[in-house]
PLY file of the C-alpha trace (Angstrom):
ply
format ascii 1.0
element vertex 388
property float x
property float y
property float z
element edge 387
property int vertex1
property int vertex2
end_header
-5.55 -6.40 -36.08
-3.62 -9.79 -36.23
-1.09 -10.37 -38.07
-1.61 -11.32 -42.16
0.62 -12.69 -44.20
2.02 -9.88 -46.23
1.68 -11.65 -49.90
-2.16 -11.82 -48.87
-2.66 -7.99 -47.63
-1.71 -7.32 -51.20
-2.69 -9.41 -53.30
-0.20 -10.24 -54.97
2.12 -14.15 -55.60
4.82 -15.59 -53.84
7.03 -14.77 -56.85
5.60 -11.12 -57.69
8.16 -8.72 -59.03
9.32 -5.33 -57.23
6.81 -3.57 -60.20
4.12 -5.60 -59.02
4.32 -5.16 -55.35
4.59 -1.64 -56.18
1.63 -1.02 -58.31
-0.44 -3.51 -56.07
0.64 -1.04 -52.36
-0.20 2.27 -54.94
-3.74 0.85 -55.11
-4.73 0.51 -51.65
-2.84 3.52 -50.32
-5.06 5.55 -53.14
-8.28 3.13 -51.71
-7.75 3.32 -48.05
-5.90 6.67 -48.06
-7.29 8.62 -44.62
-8.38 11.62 -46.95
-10.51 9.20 -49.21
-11.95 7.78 -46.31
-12.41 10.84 -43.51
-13.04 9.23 -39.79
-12.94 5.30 -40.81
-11.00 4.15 -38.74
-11.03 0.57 -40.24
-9.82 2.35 -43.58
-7.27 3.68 -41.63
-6.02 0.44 -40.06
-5.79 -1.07 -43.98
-3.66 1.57 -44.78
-1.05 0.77 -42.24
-1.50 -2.72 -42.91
-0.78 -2.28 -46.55
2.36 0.34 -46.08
3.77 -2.41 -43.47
3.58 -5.08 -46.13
4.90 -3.25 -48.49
7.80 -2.38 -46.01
8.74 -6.09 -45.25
8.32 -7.32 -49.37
9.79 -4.07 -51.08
13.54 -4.76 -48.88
15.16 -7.72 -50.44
16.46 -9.09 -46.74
13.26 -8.39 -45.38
11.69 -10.72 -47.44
13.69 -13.44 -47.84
13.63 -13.35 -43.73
10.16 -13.89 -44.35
10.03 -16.37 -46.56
12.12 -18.37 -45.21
10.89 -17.93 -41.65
7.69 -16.06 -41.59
6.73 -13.56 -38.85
9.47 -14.55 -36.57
12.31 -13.62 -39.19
11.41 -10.46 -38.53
13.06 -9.80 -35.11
11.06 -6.97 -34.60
12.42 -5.02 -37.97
9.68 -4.86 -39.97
6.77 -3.28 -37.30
4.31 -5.73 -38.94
1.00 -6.45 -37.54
-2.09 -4.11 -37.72
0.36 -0.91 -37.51
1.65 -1.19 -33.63
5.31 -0.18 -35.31
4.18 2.35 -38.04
2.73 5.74 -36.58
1.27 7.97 -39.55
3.87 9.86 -40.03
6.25 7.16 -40.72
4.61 5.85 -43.48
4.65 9.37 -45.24
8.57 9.48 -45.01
9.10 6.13 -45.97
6.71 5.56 -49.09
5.97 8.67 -49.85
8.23 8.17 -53.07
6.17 5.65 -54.67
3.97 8.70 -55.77
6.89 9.97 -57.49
7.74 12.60 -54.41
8.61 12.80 -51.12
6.43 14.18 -48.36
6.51 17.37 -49.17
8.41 17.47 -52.56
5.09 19.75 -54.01
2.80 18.65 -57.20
3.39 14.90 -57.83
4.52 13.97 -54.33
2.88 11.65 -51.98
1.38 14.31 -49.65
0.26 16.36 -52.89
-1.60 13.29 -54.40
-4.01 13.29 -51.78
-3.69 16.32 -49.76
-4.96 16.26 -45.87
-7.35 17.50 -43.41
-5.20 16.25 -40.26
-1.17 16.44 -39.54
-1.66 13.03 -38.54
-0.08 12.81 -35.32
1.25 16.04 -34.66
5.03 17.24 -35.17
7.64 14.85 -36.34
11.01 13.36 -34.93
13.79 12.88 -37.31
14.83 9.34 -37.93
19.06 8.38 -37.71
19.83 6.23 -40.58
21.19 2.49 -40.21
24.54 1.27 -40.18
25.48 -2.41 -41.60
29.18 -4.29 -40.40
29.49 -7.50 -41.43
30.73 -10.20 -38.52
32.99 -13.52 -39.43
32.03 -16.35 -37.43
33.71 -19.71 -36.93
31.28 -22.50 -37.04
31.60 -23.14 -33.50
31.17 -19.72 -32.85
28.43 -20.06 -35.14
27.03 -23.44 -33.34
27.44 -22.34 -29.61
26.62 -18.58 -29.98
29.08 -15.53 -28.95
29.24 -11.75 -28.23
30.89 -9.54 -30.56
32.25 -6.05 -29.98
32.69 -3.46 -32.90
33.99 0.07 -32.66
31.08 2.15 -34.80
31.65 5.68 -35.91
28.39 7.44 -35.98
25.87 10.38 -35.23
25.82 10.40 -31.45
23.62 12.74 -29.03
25.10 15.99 -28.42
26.32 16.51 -24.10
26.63 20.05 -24.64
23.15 20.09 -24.84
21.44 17.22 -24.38
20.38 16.56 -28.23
18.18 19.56 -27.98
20.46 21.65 -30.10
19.85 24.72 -28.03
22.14 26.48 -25.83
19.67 27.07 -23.15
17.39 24.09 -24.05
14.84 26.13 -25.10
12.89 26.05 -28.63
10.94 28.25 -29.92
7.20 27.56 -31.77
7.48 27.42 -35.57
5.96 30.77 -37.22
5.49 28.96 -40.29
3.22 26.42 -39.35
2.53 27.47 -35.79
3.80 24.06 -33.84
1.90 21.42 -36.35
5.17 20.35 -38.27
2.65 20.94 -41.57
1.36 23.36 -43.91
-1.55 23.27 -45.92
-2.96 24.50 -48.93
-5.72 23.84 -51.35
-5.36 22.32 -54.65
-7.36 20.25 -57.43
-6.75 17.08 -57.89
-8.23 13.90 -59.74
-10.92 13.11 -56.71
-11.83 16.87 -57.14
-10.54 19.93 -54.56
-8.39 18.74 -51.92
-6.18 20.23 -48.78
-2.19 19.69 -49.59
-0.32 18.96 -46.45
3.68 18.84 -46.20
6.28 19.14 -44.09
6.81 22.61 -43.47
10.01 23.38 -44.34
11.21 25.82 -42.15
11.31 23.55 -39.14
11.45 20.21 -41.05
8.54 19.09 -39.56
9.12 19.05 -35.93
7.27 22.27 -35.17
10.11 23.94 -33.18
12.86 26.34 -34.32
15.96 27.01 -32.13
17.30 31.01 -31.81
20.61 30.14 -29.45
21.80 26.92 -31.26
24.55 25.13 -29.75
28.28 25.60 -30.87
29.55 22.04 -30.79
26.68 20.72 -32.76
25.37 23.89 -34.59
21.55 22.95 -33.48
21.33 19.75 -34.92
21.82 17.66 -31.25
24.51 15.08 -32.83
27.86 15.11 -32.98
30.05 12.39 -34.77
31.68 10.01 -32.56
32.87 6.33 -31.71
30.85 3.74 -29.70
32.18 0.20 -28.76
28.82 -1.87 -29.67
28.15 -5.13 -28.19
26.31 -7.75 -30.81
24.99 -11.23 -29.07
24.99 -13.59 -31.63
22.31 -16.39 -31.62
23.60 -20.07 -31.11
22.83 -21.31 -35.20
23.17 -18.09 -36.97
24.45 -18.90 -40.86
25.72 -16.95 -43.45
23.77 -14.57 -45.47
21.35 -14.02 -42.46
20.81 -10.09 -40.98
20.50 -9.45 -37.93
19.21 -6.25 -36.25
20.50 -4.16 -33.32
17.80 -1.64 -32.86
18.48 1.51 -31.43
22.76 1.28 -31.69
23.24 3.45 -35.25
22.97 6.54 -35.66
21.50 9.50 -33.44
18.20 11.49 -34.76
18.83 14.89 -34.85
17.29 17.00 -31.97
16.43 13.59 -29.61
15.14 11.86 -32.59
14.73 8.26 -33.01
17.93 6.36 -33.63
18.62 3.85 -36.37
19.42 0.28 -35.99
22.55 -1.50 -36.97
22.09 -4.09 -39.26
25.01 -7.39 -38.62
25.39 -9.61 -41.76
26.72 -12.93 -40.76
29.28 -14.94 -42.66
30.42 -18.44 -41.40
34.25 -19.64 -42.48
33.95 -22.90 -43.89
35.32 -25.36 -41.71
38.14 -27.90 -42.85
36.37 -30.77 -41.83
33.07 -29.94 -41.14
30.59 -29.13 -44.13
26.87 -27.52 -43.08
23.64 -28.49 -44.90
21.49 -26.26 -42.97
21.08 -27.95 -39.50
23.11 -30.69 -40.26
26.79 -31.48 -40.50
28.79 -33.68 -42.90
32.08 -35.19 -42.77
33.69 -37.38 -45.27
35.84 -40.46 -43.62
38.65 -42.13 -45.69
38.89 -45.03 -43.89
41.32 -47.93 -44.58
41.14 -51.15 -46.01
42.15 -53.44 -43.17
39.67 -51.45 -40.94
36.93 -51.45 -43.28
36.82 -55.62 -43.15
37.66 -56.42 -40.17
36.04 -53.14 -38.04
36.81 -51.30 -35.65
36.85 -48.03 -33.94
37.87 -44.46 -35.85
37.84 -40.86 -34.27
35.59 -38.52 -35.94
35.30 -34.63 -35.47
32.31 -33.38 -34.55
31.50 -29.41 -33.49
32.33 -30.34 -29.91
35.37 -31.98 -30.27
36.15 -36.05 -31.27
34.81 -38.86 -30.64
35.00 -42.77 -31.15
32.71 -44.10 -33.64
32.49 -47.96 -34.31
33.30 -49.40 -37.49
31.49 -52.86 -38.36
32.97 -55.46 -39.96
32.94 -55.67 -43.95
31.79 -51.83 -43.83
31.76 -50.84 -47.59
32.15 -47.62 -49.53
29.35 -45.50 -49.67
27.76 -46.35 -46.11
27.03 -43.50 -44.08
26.48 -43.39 -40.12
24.21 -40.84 -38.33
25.55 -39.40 -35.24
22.25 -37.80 -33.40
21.91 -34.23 -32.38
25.63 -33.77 -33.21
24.42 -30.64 -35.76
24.01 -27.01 -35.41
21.34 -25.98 -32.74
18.44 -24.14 -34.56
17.99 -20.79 -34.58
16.14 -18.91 -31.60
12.69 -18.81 -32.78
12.91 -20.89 -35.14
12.98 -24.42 -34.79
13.94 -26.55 -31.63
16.34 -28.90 -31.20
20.05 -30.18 -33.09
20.65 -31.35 -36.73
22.58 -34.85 -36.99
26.30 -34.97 -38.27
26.81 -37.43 -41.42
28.98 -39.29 -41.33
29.95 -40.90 -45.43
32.49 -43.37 -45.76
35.01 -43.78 -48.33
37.45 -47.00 -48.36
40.67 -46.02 -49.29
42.66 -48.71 -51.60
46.18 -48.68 -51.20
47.94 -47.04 -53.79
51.19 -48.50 -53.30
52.56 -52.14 -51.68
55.63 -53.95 -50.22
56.63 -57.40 -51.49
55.18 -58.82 -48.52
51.89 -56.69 -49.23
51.25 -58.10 -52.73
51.44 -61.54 -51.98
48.50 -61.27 -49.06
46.83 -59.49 -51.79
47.68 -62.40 -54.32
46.19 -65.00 -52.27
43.10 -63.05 -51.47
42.60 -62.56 -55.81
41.35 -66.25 -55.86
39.15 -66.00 -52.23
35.53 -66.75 -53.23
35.09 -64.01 -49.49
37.03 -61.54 -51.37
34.50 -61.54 -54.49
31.06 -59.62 -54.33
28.45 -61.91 -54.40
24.84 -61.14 -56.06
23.42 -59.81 -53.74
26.24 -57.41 -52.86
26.44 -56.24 -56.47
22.63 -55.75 -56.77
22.60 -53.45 -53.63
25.84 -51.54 -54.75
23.78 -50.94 -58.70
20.76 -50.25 -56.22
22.76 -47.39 -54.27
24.02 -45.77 -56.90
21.14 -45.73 -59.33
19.89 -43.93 -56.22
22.50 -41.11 -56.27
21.43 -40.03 -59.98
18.15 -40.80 -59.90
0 1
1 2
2 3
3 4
4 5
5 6
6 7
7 8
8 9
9 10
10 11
11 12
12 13
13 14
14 15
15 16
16 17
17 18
18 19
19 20
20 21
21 22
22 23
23 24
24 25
25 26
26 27
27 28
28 29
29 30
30 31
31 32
32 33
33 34
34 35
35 36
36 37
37 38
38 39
39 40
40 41
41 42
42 43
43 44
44 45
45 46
46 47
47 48
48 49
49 50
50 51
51 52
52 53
53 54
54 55
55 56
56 57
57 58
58 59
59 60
60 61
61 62
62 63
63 64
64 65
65 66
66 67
67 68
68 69
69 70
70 71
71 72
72 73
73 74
74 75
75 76
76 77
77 78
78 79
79 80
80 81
81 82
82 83
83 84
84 85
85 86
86 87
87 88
88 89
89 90
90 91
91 92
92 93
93 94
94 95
95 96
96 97
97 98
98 99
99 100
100 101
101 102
102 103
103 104
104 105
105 106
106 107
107 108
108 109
109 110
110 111
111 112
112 113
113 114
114 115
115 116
116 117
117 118
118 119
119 120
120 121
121 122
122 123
123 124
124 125
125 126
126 127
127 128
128 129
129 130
130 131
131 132
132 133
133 134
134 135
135 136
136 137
137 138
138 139
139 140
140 141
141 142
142 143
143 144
144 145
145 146
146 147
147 148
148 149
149 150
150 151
151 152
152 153
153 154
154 155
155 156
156 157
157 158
158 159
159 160
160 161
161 162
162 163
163 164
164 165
165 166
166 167
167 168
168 169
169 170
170 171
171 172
172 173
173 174
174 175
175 176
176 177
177 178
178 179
179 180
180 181
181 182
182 183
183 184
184 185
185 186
186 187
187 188
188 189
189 190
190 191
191 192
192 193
193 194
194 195
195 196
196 197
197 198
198 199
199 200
200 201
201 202
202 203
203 204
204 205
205 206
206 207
207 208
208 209
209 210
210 211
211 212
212 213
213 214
214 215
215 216
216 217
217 218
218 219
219 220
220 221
221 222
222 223
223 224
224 225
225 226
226 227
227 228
228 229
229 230
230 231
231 232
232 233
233 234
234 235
235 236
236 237
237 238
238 239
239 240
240 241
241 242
242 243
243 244
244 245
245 246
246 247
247 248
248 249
249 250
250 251
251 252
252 253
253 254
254 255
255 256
256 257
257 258
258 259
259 260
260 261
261 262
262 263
263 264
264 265
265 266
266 267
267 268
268 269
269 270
270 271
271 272
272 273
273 274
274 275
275 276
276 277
277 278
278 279
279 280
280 281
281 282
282 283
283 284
284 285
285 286
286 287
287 288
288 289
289 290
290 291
291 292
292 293
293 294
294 295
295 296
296 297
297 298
298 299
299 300
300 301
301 302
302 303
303 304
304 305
305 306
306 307
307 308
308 309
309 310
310 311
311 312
312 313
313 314
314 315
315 316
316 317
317 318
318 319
319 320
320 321
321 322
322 323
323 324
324 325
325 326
326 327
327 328
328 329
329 330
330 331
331 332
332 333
333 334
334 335
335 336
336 337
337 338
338 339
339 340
340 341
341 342
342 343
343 344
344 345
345 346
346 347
347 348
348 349
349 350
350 351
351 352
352 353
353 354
354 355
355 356
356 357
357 358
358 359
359 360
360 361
361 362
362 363
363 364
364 365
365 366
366 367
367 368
368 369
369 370
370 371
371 372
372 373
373 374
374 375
375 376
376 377
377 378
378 379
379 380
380 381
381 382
382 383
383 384
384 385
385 386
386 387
């Protein structure tokens, strides 16, 4: 199925509240639910669809990601697009509370709403939970791109035993609900007499129990520990932006699926330098004698200084463009390198020798010294422009 934009799967505005995305998922999970709608496969695919959108819009980073960048802010955290990242039973755990329940969590719950015919894929893994560090970038770490290490403490895979949890390796088959992961029974419900399914509780869903349980992680297959992580940051990362690490947090529990380690960015301001999105801006002060008679001034830039050339009778307020001497966009998401600004103040001498005042005094009474007309109109001109 390709890929629809997330607002549009359901139905709801740009600006729709977290009550509103809600209510609008509730009612096509109760439409296309698989029990509702027994062998339609089409069903079936709007049903992922819908608990995918809802994934991406009900997480606040998610969606501004989105927003801001569509598909592509997604870095492959999200699993949007016709359900190739959501399997069956992932949607159960993860939005199985909007019912009021979990899977599993009996009369009111997601599983009990509907019931099942099907376990839906068969046995479940367990899922590791995220971890989030924050990283603090320079802006020319932030322009040229880096590699970060961090020292995590987490749930990491057993080597006693492999993650299985078992001494010997071995599981055995779940007596309660035979190897499914699921039990079942029949119940009434609004759409008449239906089959419950849940997680069966005695094996947590993963349809294996484990008689000789290993010592150093008592059967669970993690054990806490501390991993030196290596983050690549992206050449035009900027603050407030997530990025994901998948696979690097923590251990699932009997050779689950791990989490992902989520890496908010912050850039330091820089003491020259000031970021508008791609571009950068620097404020000159330059002086007087410079200003009318030109000549060359050094300017920062990301990459170091350079010479920029200063025209004669320059005034306040002019700025100068220096091409692709911004931030790089973002992989994925633009091509190319913002401009730095360049705005120029002239600085008037505060204080003056003897010797100083006179030049000035015989330049009072220069008709060159004096704005003409024109030079006043397109000064008015400029800054009407500026509060406009």
């Amino acid at each position: 199925m390709a890929q629809r934009d997330p607002y549009e799967v359901l139905g709801v505005a740009k600006n729709a509240t977290d009550a509103e995305i809600k209510s609008a998922y509730k009612k096509l999970a109760i439409k296309y639910h698989p029990d509702r709608n027994p062998g339609n496969k089409e069903a079936e695919e709007k049903f992922k669809e819908a608990a995918e959108a809802y994934d991406i819009l009900r997480d606040k980073d998610k969606r501004a990601r989105y927003d801001q960048f569509g598909f592509s802010g997604m870095g492959g955290d999200g699993g949007f697009g016709g359900g190739q990242g959501f399997d069956m039973n992932d949607i159960f755990s993860m939005f199985g509370d909007i019912f009021g329940g979990h899977m599993g969590g009996g009369a009111g719950g997601f599983d009990s709403f509907f019931g099942s015919g099907g376990n839906y894929g068969g046995p479940q893994k367990h899922h590791g939970g995220d971890l989030r560090i924050k990283v603090r970038l320079t802006l020319e770490e932030a322009a040229s791109g880096t590699v970060k290490k961090f020292k995590v403490h987490k749930n990491m895979t057993c080597k006693q035993c492999n993650g299985t949890g078992s001494v010997d390796g071995k599981t055995d088959t779940c007596a309660t609900c035979h190897g499914s992961g699921y039990v079942s029974r029949t119940m009434n419900t609004m759409f008449g007499r239906m089959q419950q399914q849940s997680v069966c509780n005695t094996c947590g869903g993963v349809g294996t129990t484990i008689k000789n349980k290993c010592k150093l992680c008592s059967g669970t297959g993690v054990v806490a520990g501390d991993e030196t992580i290596e983050v690549k940051i992206p050449a035009g990362v900027d603050t407030g932006m997530i990025l994901n690490v998948p696979g690097k947090g923590h251990a699932g529990r009997n050779n689950g699926y791990a989490g992902d380690i989520k890496v908010a960015v912050e850039v330091e301001p820089h003491p020259e330098l000031h970021r508008q999105d791609m571009d950068l801006v620097y404020n000159l002060l330059l002086d007087l004698p410079t200003a009318v008679l030109g000549g060359s001034v050094e300017i920062p830039t990301i990459d170091g200084k350079v010479k920029v050339k200063i025209e004669p009778g320059t005034q306040s307020g002019k700025v100068l463009r220096l091409r692709g001497k911004g931030m790089p966009a973002l992989q994925n998401y633009g091509h190319g390198y913002g401009d730095e600004i360049v705005r120029i103040t002239i600085y008037i001498p505060e204080h003056l020798s003897k010797e100083e005042q006179e030049i000035f005094e015989k330049l009072r009474h220069s008709e060159n010294c004096k704005p003409s007309a024109s030079t006043r109109k397109t000064f008015f001109d400029r800054f009407r422009s500026i509060f406009s």
